[in-house]
C-alpha positions in Angstrom: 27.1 11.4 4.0 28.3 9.6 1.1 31.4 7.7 0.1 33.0 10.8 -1.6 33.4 12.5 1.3 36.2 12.0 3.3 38.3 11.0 0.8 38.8 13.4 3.9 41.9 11.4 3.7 41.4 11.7 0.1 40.9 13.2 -2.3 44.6 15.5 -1.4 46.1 12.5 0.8 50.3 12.2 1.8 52.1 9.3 1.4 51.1 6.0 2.8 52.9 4.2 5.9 54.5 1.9 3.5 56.4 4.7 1.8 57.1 5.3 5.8 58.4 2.0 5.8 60.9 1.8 2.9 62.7 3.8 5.0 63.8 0.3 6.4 65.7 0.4 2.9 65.6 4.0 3.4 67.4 4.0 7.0 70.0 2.0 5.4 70.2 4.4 3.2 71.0 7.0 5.9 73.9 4.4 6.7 76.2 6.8 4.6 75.6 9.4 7.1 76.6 7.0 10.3 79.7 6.1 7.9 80.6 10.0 7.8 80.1 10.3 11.4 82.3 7.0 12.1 85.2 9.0 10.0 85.1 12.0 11.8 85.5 10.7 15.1 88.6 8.1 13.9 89.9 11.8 12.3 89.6 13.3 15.6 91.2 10.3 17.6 93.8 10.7 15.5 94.8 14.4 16.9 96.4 12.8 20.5 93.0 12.7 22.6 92.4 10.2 24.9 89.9 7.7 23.2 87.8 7.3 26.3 87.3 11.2 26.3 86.7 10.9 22.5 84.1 8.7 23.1 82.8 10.2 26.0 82.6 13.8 24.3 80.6 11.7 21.5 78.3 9.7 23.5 77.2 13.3 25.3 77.2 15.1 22.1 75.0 12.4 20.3 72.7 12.5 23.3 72.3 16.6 23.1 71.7 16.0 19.4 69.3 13.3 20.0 67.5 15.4 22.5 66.8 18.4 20.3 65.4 16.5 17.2 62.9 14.8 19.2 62.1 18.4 20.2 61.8 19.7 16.9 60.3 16.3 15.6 57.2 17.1 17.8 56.6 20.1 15.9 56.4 18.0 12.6 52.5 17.1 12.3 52.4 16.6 8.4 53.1 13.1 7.2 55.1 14.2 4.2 57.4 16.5 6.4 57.8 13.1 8.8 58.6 10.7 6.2 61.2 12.9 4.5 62.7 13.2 8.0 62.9 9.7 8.5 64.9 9.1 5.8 67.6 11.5 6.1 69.6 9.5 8.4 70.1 5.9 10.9 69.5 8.5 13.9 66.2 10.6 12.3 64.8 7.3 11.3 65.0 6.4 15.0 64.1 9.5 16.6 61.2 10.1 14.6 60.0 6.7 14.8 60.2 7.8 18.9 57.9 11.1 18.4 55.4 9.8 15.9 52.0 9.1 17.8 49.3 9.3 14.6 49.8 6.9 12.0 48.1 6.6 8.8 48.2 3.3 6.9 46.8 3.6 3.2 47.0 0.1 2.7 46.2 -2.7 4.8 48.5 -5.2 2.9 51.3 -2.9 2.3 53.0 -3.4 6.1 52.3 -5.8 8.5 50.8 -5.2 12.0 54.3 -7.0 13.5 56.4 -4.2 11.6 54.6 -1.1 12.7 54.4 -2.0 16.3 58.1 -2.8 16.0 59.2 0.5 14.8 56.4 3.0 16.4 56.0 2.0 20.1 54.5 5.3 21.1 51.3 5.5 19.0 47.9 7.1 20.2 46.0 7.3 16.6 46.0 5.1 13.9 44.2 5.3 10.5 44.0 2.4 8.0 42.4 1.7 4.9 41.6 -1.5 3.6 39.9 -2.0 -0.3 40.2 0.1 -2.6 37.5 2.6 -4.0 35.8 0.5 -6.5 34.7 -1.9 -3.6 31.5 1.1 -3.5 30.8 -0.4 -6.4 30.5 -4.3 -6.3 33.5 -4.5 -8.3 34.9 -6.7 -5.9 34.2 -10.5 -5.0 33.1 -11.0 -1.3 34.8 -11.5 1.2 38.0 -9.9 -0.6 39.8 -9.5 2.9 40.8 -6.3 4.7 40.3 -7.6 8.0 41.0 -5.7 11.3 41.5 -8.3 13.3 45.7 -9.0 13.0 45.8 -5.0 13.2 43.9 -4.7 16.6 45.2 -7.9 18.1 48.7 -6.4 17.5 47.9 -3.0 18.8 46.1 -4.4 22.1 49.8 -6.0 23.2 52.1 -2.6 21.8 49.5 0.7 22.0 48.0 0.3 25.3 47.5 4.2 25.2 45.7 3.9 22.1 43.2 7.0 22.2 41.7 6.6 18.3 41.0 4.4 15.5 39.4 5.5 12.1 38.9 3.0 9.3 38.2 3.0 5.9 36.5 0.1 4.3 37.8 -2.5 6.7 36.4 -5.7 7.5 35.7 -5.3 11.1 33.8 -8.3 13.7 32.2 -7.9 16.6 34.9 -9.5 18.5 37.5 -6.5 17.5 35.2 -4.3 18.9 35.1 -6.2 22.1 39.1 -6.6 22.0 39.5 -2.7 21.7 37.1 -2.0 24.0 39.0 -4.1 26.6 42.5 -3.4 25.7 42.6 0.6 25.7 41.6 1.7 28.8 41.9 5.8 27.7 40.5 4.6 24.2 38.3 8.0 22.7 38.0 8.1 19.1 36.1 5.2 16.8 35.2 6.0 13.2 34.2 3.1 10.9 33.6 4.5 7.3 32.5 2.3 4.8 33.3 -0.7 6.8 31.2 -3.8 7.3 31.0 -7.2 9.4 30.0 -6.2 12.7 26.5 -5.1 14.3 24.6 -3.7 17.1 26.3 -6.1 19.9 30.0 -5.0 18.7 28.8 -1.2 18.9 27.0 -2.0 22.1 30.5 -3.3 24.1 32.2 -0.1 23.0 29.7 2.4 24.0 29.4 0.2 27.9 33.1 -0.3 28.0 34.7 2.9 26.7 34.0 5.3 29.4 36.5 8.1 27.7 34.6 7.5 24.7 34.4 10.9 23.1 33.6 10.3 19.2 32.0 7.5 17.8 31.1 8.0 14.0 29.7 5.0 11.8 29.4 6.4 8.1 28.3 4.8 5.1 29.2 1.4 7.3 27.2 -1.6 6.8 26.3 -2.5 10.3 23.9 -5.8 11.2 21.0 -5.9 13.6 21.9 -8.3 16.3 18.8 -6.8 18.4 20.9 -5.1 20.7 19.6 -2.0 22.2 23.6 0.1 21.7 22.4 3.1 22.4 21.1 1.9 26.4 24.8 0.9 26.8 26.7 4.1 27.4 27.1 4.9 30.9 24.5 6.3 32.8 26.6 9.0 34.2 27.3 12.2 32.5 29.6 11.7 29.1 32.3 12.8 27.0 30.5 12.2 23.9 31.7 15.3 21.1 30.7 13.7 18.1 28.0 10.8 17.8 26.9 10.1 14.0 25.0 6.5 13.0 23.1 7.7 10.2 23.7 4.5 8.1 22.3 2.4 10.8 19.0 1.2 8.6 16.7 0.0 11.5 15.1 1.6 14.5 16.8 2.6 17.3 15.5 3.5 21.2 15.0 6.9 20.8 13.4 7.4 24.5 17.5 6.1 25.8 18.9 8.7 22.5 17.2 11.7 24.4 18.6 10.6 27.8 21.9 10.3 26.4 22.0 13.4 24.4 20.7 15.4 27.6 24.0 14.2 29.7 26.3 14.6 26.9 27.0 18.3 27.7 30.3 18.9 25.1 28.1 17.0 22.2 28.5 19.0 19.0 28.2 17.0 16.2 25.4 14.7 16.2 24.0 12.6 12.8 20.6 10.4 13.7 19.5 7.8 11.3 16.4 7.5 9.3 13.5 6.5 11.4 14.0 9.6 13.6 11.5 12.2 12.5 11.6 15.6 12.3 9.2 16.1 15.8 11.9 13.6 17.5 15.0 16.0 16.1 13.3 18.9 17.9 13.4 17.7 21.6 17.0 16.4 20.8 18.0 19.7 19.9 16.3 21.3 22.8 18.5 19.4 24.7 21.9 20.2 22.8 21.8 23.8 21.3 25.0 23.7 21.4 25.3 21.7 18.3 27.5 22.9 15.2 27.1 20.0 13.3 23.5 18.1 12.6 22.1 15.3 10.5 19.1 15.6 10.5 17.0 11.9 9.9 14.2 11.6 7.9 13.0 15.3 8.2 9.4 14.4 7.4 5.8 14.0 8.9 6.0 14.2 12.4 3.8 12.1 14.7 2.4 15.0 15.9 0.5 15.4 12.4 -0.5 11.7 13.0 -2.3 12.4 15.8 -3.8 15.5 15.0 -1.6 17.5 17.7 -0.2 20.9 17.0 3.8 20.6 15.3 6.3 22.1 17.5 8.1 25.6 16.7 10.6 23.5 14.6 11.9 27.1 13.4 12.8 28.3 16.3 14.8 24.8 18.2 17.0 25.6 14.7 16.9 29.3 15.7 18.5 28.0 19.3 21.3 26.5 17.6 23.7 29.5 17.3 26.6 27.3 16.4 25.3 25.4 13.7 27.4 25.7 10.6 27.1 22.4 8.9 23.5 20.4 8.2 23.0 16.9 6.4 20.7 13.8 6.3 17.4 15.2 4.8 16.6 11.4 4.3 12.8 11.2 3.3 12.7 14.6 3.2 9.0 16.7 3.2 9.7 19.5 1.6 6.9 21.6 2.7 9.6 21.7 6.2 12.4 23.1 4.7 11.5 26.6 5.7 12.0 25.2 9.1 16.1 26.0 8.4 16.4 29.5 7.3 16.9 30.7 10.6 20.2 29.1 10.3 21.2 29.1 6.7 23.3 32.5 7.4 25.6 30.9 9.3 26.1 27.8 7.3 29.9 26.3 5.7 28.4 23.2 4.9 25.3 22.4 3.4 24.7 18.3 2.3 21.6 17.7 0.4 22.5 14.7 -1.6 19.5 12.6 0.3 17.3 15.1 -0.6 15.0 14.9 -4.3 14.3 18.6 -4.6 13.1 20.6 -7.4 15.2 24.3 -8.1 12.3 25.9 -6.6 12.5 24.3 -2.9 16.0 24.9 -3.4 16.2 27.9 -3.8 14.9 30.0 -1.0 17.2 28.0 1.2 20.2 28.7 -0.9 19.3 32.5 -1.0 20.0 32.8 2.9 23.7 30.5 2.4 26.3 33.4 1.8 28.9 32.1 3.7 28.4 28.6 2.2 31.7 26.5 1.3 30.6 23.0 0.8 27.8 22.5 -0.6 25.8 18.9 -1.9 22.9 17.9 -3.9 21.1 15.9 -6.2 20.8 16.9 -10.1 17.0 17.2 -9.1 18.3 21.0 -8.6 18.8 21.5 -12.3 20.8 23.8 -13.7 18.2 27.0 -12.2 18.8 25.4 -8.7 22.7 25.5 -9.9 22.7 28.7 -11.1 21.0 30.1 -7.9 24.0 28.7 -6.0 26.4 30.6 -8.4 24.9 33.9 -7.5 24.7 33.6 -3.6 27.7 31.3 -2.6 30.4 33.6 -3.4 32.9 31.7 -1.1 32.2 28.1 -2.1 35.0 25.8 -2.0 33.3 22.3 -2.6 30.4 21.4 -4.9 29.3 17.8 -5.4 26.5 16.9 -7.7 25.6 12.8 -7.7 22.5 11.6 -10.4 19.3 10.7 -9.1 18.9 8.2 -11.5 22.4 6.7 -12.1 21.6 4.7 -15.1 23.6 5.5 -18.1 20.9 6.1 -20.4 18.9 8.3 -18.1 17.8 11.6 -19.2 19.9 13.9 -16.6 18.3 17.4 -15.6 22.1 19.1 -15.3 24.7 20.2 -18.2 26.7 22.6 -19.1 24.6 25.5 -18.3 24.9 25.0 -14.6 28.5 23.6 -14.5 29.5 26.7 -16.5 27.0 29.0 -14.2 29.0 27.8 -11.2 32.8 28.3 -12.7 31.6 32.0 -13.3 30.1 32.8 -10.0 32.5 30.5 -7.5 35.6 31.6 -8.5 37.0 29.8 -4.7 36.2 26.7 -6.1 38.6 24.0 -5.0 36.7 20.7 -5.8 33.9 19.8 -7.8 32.3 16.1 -8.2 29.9 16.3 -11.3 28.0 14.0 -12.7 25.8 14.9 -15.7 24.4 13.3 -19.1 26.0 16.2 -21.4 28.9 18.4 -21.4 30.7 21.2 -24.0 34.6 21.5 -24.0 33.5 25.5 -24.0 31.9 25.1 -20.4 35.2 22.8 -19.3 37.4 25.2 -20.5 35.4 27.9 -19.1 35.8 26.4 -15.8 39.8 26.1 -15.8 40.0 29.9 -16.6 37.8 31.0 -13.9 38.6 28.0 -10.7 42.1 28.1 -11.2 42.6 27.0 -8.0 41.1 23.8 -8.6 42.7 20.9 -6.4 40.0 18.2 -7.3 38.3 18.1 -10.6 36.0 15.0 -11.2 33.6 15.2 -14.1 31.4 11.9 -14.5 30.4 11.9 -17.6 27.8 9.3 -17.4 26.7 7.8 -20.9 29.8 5.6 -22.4 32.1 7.7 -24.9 30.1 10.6 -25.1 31.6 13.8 -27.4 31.2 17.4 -26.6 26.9 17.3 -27.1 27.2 20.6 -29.3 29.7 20.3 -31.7 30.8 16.4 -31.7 34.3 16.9 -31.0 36.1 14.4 -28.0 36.0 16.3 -24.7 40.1 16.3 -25.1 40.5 20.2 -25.6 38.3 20.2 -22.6 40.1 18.4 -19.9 43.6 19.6 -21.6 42.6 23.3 -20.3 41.6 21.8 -16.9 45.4 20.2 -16.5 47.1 23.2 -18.2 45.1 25.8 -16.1 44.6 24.4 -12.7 48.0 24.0 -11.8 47.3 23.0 -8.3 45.3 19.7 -9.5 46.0 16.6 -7.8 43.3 14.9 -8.0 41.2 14.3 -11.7 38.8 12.0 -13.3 37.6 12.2 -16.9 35.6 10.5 -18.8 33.3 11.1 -22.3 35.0 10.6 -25.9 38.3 10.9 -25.5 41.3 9.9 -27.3 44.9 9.7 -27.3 45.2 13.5 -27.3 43.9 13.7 -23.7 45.9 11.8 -22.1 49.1 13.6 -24.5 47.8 16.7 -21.8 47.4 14.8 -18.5 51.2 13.5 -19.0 52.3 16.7 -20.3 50.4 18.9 -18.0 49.6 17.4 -14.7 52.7 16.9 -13.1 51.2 17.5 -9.1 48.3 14.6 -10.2 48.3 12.0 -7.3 44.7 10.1 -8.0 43.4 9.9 -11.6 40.4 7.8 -12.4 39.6 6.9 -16.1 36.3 5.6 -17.2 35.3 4.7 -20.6 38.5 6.5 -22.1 41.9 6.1 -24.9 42.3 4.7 -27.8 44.9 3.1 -27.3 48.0 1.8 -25.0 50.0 5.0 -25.9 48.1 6.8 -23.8 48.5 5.3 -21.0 51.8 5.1 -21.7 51.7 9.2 -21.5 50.6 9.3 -18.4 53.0 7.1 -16.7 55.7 8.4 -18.2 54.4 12.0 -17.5 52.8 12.3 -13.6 55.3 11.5 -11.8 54.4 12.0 -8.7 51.1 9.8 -9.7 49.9 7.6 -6.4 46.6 6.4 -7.5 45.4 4.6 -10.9 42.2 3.6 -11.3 40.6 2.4 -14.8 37.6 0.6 -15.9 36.1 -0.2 -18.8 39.1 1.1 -21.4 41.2 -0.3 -24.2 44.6 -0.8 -22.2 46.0 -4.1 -23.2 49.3 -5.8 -21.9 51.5 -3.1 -23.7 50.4 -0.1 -21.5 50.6 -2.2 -18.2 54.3 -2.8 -18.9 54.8 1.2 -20.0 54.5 1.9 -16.3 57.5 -1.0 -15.1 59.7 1.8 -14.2 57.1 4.3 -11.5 55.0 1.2 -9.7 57.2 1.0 -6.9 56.3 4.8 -6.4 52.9 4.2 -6.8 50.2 3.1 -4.0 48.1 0.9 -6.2 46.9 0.5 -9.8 43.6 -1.3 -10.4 42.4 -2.2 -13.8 38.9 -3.8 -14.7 37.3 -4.6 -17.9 40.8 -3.6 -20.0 42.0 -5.9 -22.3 44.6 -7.4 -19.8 46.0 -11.2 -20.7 47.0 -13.6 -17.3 50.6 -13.6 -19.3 50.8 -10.1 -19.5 50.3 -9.1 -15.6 52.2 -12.8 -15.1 55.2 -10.8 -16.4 54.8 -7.7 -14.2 54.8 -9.6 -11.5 58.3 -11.4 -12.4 60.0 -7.9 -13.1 58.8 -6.8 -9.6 59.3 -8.8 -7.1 58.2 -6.0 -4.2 54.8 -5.6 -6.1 51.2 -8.3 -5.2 49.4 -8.9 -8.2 46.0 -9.7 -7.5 44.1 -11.0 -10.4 40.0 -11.8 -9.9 36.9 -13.1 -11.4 33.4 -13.8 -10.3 31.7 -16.8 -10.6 29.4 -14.9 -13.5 33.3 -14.1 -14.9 34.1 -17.6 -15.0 31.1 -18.9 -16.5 31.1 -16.1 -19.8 35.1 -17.2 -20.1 34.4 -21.0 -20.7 31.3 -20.0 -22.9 33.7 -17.8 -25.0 36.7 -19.4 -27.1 40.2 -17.9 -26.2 38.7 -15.7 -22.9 40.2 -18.0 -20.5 43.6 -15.9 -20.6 41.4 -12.9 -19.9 42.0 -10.3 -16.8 38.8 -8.9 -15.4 40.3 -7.2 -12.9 43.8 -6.5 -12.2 44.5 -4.6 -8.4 48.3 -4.5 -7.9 49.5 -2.8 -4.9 53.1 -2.4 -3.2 54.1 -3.9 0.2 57.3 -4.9 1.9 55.1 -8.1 3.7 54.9 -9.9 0.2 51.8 -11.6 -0.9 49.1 -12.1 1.6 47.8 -15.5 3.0 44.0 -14.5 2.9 42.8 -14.6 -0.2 39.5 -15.7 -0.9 39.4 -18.3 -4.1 38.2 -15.5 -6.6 41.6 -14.1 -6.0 44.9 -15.2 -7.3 47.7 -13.8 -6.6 50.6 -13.9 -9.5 
């Protein structure tokens, strides 16, 4: 898997739990409506009843009332619907504080632990998300913070129900493992994406002590070897495992105790092995779980049975066994010469991920042929545009393409362009979200691509060499990306990059007025068009820019939309200590986190007049103030 995915909270996200939690402004707010109520009933007293009747009648009336929202509250499941509820009125705000048993927490600083458990007593899932994106890519001192440790300490004494945790680049010890392993005695659900600090022994305590445990999914995690052997630790009984993915776990595991526990796993469906499981071990574990409609597959290469000179298992046909098998990844060290082995399943197959696997078009392309009912869909730019257009003419219901660079260097010569990215807008007209990274691109084949994918959600073109025009006729890709935000009218999501200007952003502001996330790279001319934006997406949630020519002026354009916004992170911008020194005076209810490296600090006192100069700038919203954790790289304005 890779960090794109799942943004599966993502990329198309609803408001955070701190927007939740303005509704303690937001409940006073609904004050009016308890006022209104008040009036009424000192009209009514007013007609001759008794008061005690009055208030009796009331009391029982309020209780009927109370009774039927929390039915209909139940029926609520999106967080958007929830939050609007909870702010119509003292009463709602309580009721559906009652009836709310998933949270989601987009930022870890934005509440504290103390005020969820305070106002949610009845919780059963919670989902929090620490750093933001650009921590993927070292853009971030060490040790920034997002720790789970206040969160699970304060959920062991209120949530003793607790049934699921997912979190999203968190900071995470061994000795939270061990506290949510003892404090949640129905606990089911861990998922630990892109999260790091703990190892084997952490892992280990959940898998002995959790003995509901029915998914436990560590993806793109950084997770240590403490020489532990986890996988020995489930129960030797029969177990609810469903989902069991460690494909990030980069050292051997005891594969004899992985068979044993996949053979008493009976309701096992998803299952995503690591590396240094070969292709002969995947065959016995999916003898054992046919079953299966999810796989990662390992290494998928050389077998030990060609070691030794033995005969390969009928690799074919253990796929052939697994009827419910829709969705195949991993591919890590991949031998081509065994991709044959999946066509027996390609038929059935919604998801296809192939972004471990360095392929040319022609391996690719007799697996593609079988994919017809493929909607997501994977791979390396080793495909080439032949590999892309061979997806455009079987994939007739794709939904989701991701592309990512073999060879991310900016300079690299990249075996994808236009051809393919045009090749797919005419042949996958379903397309919701694409992810594309290339060396080259035409405004003809962006354009192209807003006219035929209108129904675009998630457009993210990663144009990877700095300021780079339209290859063909020179121009700035700004016609380009001003069709995608004119056309696509469902966009929420976009990321540009290339030689653009002023005019670009003109559109964005202009145009994309359901943008949530936008990501600029590499972009502008100038602080006016940032100002566009901010004055134009209005329902914008997400800014992330890096490497652009924003100075002090376009970080004060957005003064009046930051307290509707979930964070705004700027790095390498031409940002002065004064200027986000003066943000953070007009808003009192925003933490401005300035930061430099140790290489940062050395280039400033090398240079004359850099010492006022913001590297990175991540400013974020919270009703907690600013945080007492900060390593020394991080100030806090």
């Amino acid at each position: 898997m890779r960090v794109d995915q799942a943004e599966e909270m993502s990329e198309d996200e609803d408001r955070s739990l701190t927007s939740d939690l303005v509704g303690d402004g937001g409940a006073g707010a609904g004050g009016g409506g308890d006022a209104i109520a008040e009036s009424a009933s000192k009209t009514r007293n007013c007609t001759g009843c008794s008061g005690d009747v009055t208030a009796s009648a009331s009391a029982s009336a309020e209780n009927i009332l109370h009774n039927v929202l929390e039915n209909v509250l139940h029926f609520l499941t999106s967080r958007r619907d929830r939050n609007a509820a909870s702010l119509v009125c003292k009463s709602w705000y309580r009721v559906e504080a009652l009836t709310r048993s998933d949270l989601f927490i987009g930022n870890c600083y934005a509440v504290s632990p103390r005020r969820v458990t305070s106002r949610f007593n009845r919780v059963r899932s919670v989902s929090i998300k620490g750093k933001p994106r650009f921590a993927d890519f070292n853009l971030m001192p060490d040790n920034w913070g997002a720790h789970f440790t206040p969160w699970v300490a304060a959920m062991a004494k209120s949530y003793p129900w607790l049934e699921r945790v997912y979190l999203k680049r968190m900071s995470v010890t061994d000795d939270d493992l061990a506290l949510l392993a003892d404090s949640f005695p129905g606990f089911k659900e861990l998922v630990l994406f892109c999260c790091e600090g703990f190892g084997t022994s952490g892992i280990a305590v959940v898998a002995a002590r959790c003995r509901h445990l029915r998914v436990l999914d560590l993806i793109e995690s950084d997770v240590a070897d403490d020489e532990v052997d986890w996988i020995s630790c489930f129960p030797e009984k029969e177990t609810c495992l469903e989902s069991l993915i460690f494909d990030c776990v980069e050292f051997p595991i005891n594969f004899e105790a992985l068979q044993r526990l996949v053979s008493r796993s009976p309701s096992l469906k998803k299952l995503g092995v690591n590396r240094y499981v070969s292709i002969a071990q995947l065959y016995h574990l999916m003898i054992w779980a046919p079953r299966l409609t999810h796989l990662g597959t390992g290494s998928f290469s050389t077998s030990e049975a060609v070691v030794h000179g033995d005969s390969e298992p009928d690799f074919a046909s253990a796929f052939a066994a697994c009827k419910s098998l829709v969705c195949l990844s991993g591919f890590k060290d991949i031998l081509p010469d065994y991709l044959p082995c999946i066509y027996p399943v390609c038929a059935n197959l919604t998801t296809l991920n192939l972004s471990f696997a360095n392929i040319t078009p022609e391996q690719l392309k007799p697996v593609i042929s079988h994919c017809h009912k493929l909607q997501t869909f994977w791979a390396l730019d080793s495909i080439c545009d032949e590999g892309l257009q061979a997806v455009a003419s079987t994939c007739k219901e794709l939904r989701e393409l991701r592309v990512f660079p073999v060879d991310p260097r900016e300079d690299a010569e990249g075996p994808i362009s236009e051809v393919g990215f045009q090749a797919i807008s005419e042949g996958c007209r379903k397309l919701q979200y694409i992810l594309y990274f290339c060396q080259r691109m035409t405004n003809a084949a962006v354009v192209a691509m807003s006219q035929n994918c209108q129904d675009l959600v998630v457009f993210r073109l990663c144009i990877m060499g700095r300021h780079q025009p339209d290859h063909k006729t020179g121009d700035p890709m700004d016609e380009g990306f001003g069709a995608i935000v004119i056309n696509c009218k469902k966009l929420t999501r976009l990321a540009i990059s290339g030689l653009l200007t002023d005019r670009a952003f003109s559109y964005i502001g202009k145009y994309g007025k359901l943008v949530r996330t936008l990501s600029v790279a590499f972009a502008g001319n100038s602080d006016l068009a940032l100002k566009y934006v901010l004055e134009g997406c209005h329902r914008l949630q997400k800014l992330e820019i890096r490497d652009s020519p924003f100075g002090d002026g376009a970080l004060r354009s957005g003064l009046h939309h930051y307290y509707n916004m979930r964070f705004l992170w700027m790095s390498a911008c031409k940002l002065s200590r004064q200027g986000c020194q003066e943000v953070a005076r007009a808003m009192p209810h925003l933490v401005v986190e300035v930061m430099k490296s140790d290489d940062d600090n050395e280039n400033d006192n090398q240079v004359e007049g850099m010492e006022d100069h913001v590297q990175v700038l991540y400013m974020y919203r919270s009703l907690e103030g600013p945080r007492d954790d900060t390593p020394k790289s991080v100030d806090i304005l």
